[in-house]
C-alpha positions as semicolon CSV with decimal commas, in nm:
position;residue;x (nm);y (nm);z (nm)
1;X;9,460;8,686;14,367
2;X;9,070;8,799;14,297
3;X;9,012;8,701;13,871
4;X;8,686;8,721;13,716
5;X;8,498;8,439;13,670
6;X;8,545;8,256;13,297
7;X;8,348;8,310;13,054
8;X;8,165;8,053;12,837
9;X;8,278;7,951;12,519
10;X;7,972;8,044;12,344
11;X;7,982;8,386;12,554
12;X;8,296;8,441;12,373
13;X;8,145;8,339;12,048
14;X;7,873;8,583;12,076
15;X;8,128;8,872;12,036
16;X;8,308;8,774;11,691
17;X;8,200;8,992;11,392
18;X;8,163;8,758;11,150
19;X;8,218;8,338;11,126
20;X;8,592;8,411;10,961
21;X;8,703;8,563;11,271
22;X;8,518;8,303;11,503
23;X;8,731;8,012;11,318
24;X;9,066;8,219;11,356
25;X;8,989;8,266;11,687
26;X;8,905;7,955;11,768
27;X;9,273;7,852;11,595
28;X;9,442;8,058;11,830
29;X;9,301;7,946;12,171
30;X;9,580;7,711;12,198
31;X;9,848;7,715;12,487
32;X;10,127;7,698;12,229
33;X;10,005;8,050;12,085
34;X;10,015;8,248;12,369
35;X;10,329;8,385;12,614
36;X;10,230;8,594;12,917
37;X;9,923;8,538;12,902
38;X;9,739;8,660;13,280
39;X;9,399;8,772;13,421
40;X;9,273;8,959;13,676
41;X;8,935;9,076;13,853
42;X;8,923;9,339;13,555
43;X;9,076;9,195;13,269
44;X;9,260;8,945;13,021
45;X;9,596;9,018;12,873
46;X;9,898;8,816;12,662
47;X;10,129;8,837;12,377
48;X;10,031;8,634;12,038
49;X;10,297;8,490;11,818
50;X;10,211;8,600;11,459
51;X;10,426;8,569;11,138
52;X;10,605;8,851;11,225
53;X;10,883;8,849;11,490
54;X;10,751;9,068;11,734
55;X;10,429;8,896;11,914
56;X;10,098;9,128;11,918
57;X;10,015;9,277;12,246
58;X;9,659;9,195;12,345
59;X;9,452;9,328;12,611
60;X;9,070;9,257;12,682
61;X;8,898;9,479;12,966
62;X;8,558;9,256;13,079
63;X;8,371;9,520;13,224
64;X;8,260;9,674;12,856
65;X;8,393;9,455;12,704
66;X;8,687;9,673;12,508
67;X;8,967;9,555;12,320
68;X;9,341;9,648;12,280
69;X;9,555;9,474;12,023
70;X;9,852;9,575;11,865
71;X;9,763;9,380;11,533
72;X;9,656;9,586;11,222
73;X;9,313;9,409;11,193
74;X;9,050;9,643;11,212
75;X;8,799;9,419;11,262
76;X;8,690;9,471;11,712
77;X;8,736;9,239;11,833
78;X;9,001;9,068;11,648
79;X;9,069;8,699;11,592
80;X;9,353;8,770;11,881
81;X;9,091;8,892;12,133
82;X;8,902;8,606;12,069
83;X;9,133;8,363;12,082
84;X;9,265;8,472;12,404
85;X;8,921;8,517;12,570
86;X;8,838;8,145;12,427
87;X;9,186;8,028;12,636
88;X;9,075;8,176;12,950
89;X;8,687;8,028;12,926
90;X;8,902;7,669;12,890
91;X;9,040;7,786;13,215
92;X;9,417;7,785;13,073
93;X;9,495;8,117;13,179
94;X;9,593;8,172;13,527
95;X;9,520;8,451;13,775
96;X;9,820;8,728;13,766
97;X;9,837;9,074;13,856
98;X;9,847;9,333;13,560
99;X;10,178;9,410;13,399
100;X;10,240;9,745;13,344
101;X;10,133;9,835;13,014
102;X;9,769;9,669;13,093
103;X;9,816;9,867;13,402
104;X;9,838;10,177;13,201
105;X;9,544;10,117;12,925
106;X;9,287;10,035;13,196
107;X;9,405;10,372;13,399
108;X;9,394;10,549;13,059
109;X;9,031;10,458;13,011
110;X;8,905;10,502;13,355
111;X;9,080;10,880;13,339
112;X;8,853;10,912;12,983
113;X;8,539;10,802;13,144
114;X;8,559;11,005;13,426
115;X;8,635;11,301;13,218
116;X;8,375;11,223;13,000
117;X;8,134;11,257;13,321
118;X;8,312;11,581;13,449
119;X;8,264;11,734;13,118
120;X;7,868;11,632;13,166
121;X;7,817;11,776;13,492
122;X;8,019;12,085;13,362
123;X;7,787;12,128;13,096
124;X;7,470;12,219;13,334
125;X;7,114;12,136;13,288
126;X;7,033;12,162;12,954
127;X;6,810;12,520;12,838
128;X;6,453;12,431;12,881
129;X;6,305;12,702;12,692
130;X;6,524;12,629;12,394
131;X;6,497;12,273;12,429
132;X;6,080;12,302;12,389
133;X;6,151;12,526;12,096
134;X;6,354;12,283;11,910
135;X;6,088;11,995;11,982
136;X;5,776;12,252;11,854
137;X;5,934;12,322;11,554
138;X;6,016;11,944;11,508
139;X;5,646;11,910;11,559
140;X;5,528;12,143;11,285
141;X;5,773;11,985;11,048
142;X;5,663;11,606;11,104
143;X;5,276;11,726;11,100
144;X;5,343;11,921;10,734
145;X;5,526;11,587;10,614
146;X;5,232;11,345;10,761
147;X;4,980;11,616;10,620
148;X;5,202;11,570;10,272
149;X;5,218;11,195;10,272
150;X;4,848;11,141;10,329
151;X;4,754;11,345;10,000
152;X;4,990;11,147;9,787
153;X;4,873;10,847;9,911
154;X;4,518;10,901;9,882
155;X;4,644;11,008;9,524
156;X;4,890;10,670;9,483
157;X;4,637;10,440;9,534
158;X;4,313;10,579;9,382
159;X;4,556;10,570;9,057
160;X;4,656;10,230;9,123
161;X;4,971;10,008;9,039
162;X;4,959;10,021;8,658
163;X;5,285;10,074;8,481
164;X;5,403;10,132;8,894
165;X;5,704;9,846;8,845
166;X;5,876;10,078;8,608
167;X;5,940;10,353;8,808
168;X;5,752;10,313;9,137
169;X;6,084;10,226;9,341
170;X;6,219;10,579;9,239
171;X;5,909;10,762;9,316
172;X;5,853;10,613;9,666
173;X;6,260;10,726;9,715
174;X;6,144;11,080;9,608
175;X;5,824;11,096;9,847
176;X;6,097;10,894;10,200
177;X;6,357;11,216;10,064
178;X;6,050;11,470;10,157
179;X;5,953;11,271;10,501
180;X;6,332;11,287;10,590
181;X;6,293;11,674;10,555
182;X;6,000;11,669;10,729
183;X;6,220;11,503;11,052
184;X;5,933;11,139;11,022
185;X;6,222;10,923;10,993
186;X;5,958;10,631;11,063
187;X;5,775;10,729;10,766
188;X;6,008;10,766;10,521
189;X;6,169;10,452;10,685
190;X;5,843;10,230;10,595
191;X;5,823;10,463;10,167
192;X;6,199;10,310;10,181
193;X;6,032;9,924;10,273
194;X;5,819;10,010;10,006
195;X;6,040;10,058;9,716
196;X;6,209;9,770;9,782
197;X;5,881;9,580;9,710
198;X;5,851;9,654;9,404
199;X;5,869;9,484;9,150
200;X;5,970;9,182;9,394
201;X;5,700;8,849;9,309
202;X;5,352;8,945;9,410
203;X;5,460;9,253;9,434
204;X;5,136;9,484;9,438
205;X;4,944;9,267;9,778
206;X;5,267;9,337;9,937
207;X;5,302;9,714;9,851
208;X;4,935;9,786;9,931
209;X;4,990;9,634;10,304
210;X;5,332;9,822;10,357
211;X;5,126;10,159;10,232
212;X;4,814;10,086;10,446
213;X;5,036;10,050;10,711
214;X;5,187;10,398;10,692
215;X;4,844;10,593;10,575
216;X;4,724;10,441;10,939
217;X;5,032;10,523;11,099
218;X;5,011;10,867;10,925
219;X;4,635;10,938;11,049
220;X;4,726;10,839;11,399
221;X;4,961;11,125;11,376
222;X;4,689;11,353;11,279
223;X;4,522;11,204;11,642
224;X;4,717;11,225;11,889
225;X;4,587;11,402;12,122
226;X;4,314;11,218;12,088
227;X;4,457;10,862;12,150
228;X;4,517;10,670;12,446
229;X;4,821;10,794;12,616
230;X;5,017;10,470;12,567
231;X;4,897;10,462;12,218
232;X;5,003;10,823;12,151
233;X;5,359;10,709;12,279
234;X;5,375;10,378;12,062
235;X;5,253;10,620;11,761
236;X;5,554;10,882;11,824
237;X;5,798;10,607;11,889
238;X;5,709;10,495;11,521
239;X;5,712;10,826;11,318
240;X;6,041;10,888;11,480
241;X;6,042;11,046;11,830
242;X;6,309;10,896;11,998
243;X;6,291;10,853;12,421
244;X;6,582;10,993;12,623
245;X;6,730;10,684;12,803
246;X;6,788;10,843;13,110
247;X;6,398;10,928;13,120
248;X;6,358;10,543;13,054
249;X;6,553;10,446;13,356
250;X;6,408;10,748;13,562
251;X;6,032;10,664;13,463
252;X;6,007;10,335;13,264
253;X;5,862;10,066;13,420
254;X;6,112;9,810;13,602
255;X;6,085;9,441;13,606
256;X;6,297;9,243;13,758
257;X;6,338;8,864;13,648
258;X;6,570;8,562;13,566
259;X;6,612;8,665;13,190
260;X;6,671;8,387;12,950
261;X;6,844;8,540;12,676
262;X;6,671;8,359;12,337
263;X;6,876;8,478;12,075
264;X;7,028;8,774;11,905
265;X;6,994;8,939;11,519
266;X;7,253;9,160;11,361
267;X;7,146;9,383;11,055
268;X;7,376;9,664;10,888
269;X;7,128;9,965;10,765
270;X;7,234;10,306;10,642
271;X;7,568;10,245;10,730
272;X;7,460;10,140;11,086
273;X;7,468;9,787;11,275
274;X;7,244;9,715;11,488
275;X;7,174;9,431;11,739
276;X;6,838;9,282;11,822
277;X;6,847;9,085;12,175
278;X;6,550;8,938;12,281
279;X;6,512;8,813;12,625
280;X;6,184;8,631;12,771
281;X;6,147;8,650;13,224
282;X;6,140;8,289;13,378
283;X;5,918;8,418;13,615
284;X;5,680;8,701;13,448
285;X;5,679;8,545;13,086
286;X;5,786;8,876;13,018
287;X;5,937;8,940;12,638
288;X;6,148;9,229;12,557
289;X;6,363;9,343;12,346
290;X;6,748;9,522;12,398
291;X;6,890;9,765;12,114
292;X;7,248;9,839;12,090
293;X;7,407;10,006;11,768
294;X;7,741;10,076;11,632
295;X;7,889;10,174;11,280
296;X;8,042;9,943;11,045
297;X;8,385;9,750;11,199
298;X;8,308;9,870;11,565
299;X;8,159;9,621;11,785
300;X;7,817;9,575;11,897
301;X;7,715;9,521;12,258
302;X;7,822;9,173;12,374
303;X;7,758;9,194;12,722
304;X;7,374;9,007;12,684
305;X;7,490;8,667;12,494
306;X;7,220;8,411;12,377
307;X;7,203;8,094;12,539
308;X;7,241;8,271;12,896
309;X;7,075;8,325;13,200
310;X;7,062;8,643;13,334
311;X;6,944;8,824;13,653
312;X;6,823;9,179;13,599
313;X;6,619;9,465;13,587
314;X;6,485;9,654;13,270
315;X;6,325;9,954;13,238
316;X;6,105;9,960;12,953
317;X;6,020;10,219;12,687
318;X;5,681;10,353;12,663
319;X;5,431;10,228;12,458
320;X;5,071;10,029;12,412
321;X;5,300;9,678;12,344
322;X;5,590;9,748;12,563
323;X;5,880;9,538;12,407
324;X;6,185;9,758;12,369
325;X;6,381;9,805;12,730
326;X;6,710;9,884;12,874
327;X;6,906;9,682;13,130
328;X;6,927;9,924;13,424
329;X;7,060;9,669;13,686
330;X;7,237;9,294;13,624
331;X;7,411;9,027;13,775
332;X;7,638;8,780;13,553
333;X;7,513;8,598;13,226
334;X;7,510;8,199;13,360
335;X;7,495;7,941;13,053
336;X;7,146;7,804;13,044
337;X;7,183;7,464;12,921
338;X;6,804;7,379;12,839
339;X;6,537;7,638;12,771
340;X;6,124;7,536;12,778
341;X;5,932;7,695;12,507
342;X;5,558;7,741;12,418
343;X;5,323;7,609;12,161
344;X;5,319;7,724;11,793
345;X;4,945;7,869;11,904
346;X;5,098;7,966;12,188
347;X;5,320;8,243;11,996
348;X;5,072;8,315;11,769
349;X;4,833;8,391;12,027
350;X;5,040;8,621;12,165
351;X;5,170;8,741;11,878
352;X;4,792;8,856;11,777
353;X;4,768;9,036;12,104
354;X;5,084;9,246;12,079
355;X;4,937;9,354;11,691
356;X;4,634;9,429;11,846
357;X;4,785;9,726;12,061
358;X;5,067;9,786;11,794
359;X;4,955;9,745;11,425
360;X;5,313;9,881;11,329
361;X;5,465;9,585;11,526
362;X;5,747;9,456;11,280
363;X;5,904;9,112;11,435
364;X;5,781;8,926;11,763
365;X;5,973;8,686;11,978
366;X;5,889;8,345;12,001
367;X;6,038;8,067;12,225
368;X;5,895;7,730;12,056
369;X;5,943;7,372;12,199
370;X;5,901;7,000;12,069
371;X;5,951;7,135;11,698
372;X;6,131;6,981;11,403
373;X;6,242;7,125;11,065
374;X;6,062;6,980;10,773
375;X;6,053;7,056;10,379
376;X;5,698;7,217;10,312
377;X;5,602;7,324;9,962
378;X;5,941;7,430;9,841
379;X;6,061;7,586;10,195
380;X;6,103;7,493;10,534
381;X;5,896;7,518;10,880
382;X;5,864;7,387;11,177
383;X;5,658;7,159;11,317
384;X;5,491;6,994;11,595
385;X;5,335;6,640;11,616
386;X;5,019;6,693;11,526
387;X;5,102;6,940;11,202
388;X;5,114;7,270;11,289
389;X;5,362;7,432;11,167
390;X;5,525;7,779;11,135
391;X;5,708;7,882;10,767
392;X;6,035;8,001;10,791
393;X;6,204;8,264;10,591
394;X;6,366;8,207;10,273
395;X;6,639;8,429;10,233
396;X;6,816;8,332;10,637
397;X;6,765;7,991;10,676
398;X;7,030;7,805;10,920
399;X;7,128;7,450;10,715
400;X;7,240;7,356;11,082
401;X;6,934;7,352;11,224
402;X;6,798;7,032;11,040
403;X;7,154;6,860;11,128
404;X;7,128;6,960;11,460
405;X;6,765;6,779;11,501
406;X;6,831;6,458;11,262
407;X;6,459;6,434;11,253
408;X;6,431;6,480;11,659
409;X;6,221;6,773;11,840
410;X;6,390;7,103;11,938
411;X;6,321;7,378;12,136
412;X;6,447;7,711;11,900
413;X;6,408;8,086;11,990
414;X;6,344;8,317;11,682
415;X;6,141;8,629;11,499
416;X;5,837;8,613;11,383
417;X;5,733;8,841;11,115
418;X;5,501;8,883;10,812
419;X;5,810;8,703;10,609
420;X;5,835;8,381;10,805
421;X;6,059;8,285;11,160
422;X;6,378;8,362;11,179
423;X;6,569;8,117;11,389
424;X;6,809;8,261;11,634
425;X;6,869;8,010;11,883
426;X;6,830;7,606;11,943
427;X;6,918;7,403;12,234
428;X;7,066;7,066;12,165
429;X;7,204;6,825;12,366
430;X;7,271;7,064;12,687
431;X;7,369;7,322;12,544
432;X;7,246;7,692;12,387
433;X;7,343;7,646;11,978
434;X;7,338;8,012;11,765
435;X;7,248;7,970;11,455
């Protein structure tokens, strides 16, 4: 009997929601819990005794992943999902062949997919002529709405702050509602940063660097044709221009690497979730950066967890700082049990390099080593031997990281922005730690 090969625990981990359904999960990946449970080359499967009488039916296909359950919880995947998939990375599920009604959800999806692809090929190239009519008029929109914003902030700031905490939030909402007309979702993405400055402590330094930011941004726009081609790509990309994946994977440009995956940030925004996974090359010191998105109570991409090893090949947006890619070929994630990180001048070095070619850069990966959490004027950092030391943010700070080092070095994967690092990731005694 061909099964796949067991996940890790903290694979598993990677895909829960939230902590709640982690710990429920983690309740249920007992023996005692679980009747028929079986797995094959494509999936995991068994019933789940609940309070009820009739056990819940759950089902976990590994290719995706995608999960069945016949509890009400609409949280994907469920605390039943998880527990199961924890049972089988424990290696207490055995190898069987599919029952029936696993038989028939795993034939039910492949039927979708492929009619999904018929319905694609059905469909025909797409009209060309119409296609370049929809992106000129696009055009003309977003250069009206950059031509717009650049008055009014010429305006804005010659007339300065006074009396601006009163009211400023709603008049920087009023100016992104215009830009979102205008199709510059990047712009009125960064007036939307904006009023959320205000009237935050030091307030006005901050506001004036989110607004430079965007009059640059804006009078790029006005230069494109002008700019560096990689530039002029980096400078769509941010005032809204999305890239076709398949012309990533048909054009982008391909490395292929042992990818350590460093760590992994979930935010919810207008109603969307998105996932941040970074991954650095063991060979090519490469950084980039994988997107996935779902709405709220669907779940995120799991296949990339942090803490893993990974052999692959990404195809890379375009761009003067290329960061963002997509996984066009892989093999299977591998726990990675140590990592070995840079220098805090290390990251910052690079860090300055990547702004250099992107001034709109917002976060930058960093892979540290030998650092321990310390208190530093109110906050916390981290820091090496001699004093060097990087802040980190206020508002997501991990109380497990200083228990995990007990005053001992770490290596810890995280974001750097203008707020502070974010730690993702540490490794501690042998083994990948999320934070």
């Amino acid at each position: 009997m061909v099964t796949a090969v067991p996940w890790t625990a903290e694979r598993v981990a990677g895909l829960a929601p939230d902590p709640a359904s982690e710990k429920a999960g983690r309740a249920l990946a007992t023996p005692a819990k679980w009747s028929g449970a079986g797995a094959s080359e494509d999936a995991v499967w068994g019933f789940c005794q609940g309070s009820g009488k009739k056990p819940y039916q759950t089902c976990v296909e590994l290719a995706e992943p995608a999960f069945r359950c016949s509890c009400p919880s609409r949280k994907f995947p469920c605390k039943h999902a998880l527990g199961l998939l924890l049972l089988w990375a424990a290696g207490r599920v055995d190898g069987a062949e599919p029952p029936d009604w696993v038989h028939a959800w795993l034939s039910e999806r492949a039927d979708r997919a492929r009619r999904a692809e018929n319905r694609a090929e059905a469909a025909g190239p797409k009209d060309e002529e119409a296609a370049a009519r929809r992106a000129a008029d696009r055009a003309a929109r977003v250069e009206g709405g950059v031509a717009e914003l650049k008055v009014w902030l010429t305006d804005r700031i010659g007339a300065g702050f006074a009396r601006f905490e009163r009211n400023g939030g709603e008049e920087l909402r009023t100016v992104a509602a215009r830009m979102v007309d205008a199709q510059a979702s990047g712009l009125a993405g960064g007036l939307r940063r904006a009023a959320g400055i205000v009237g935050r402590r030091d307030w006005p330094e901050a506001l004036l660097a989110e607004l430079s930011q965007l009059y640059l941004l804006a009078d790029a726009a006005t230069r494109l044709e002008s700019l560096p081609p990689a530039l002029a790509d980096t400078v769509r990309t941010r005032l809204g221009f999305s890239v076709e994946t398949a012309r990533v994977l048909e054009t982008g440009e391909r490395v292929a690497d042992d990818w350590l995956i460093t760590g992994a940030a979930d935010e919810e925004n207008d109603r969307l979730l998105t996932r941040r996974t970074w991954l650095r090359g063991l060979g090519t010191g490469r950084d980039a950066l994988v997107l996935s998105f779902a709405p709220p109570g669907r779940p995120l991409d799991a296949t990339l967890p942090p803490g893993h090893r990974l052999t692959a090949e990404l195809a890379f947006y375009p761009g003067a700082a290329p960061l963002r890619a997509l996984v066009a070929e892989r093999g299977i994630p591998l726990a990675a049990p140590t990592a070995e990180g840079g220098s805090i001048a290390d990251a910052l070095a690079a860090h300055t390099q990547a702004m250099a070619a992107d001034p709109w850069l917002e976060r930058w990966p960093v892979l540290l080593s030998g650092v321990t959490p310390a208190e530093h004027a109110g906050g916390w950092c981290l820091s090496e031997k001699d004093g060097t030391a990087m802040p980190l943010v206020p508002y997501a700070f991990p109380w497990s990281l200083p228990a995990l080092s007990a005053g001992r070095p770490l290596t810890v994967a995280g974001e750097w922005s203008p707020a502070g690092l974010r730690p993702l990731t540490c490794w501690h005694e042998n083994r990948a730690v999320r934070l």
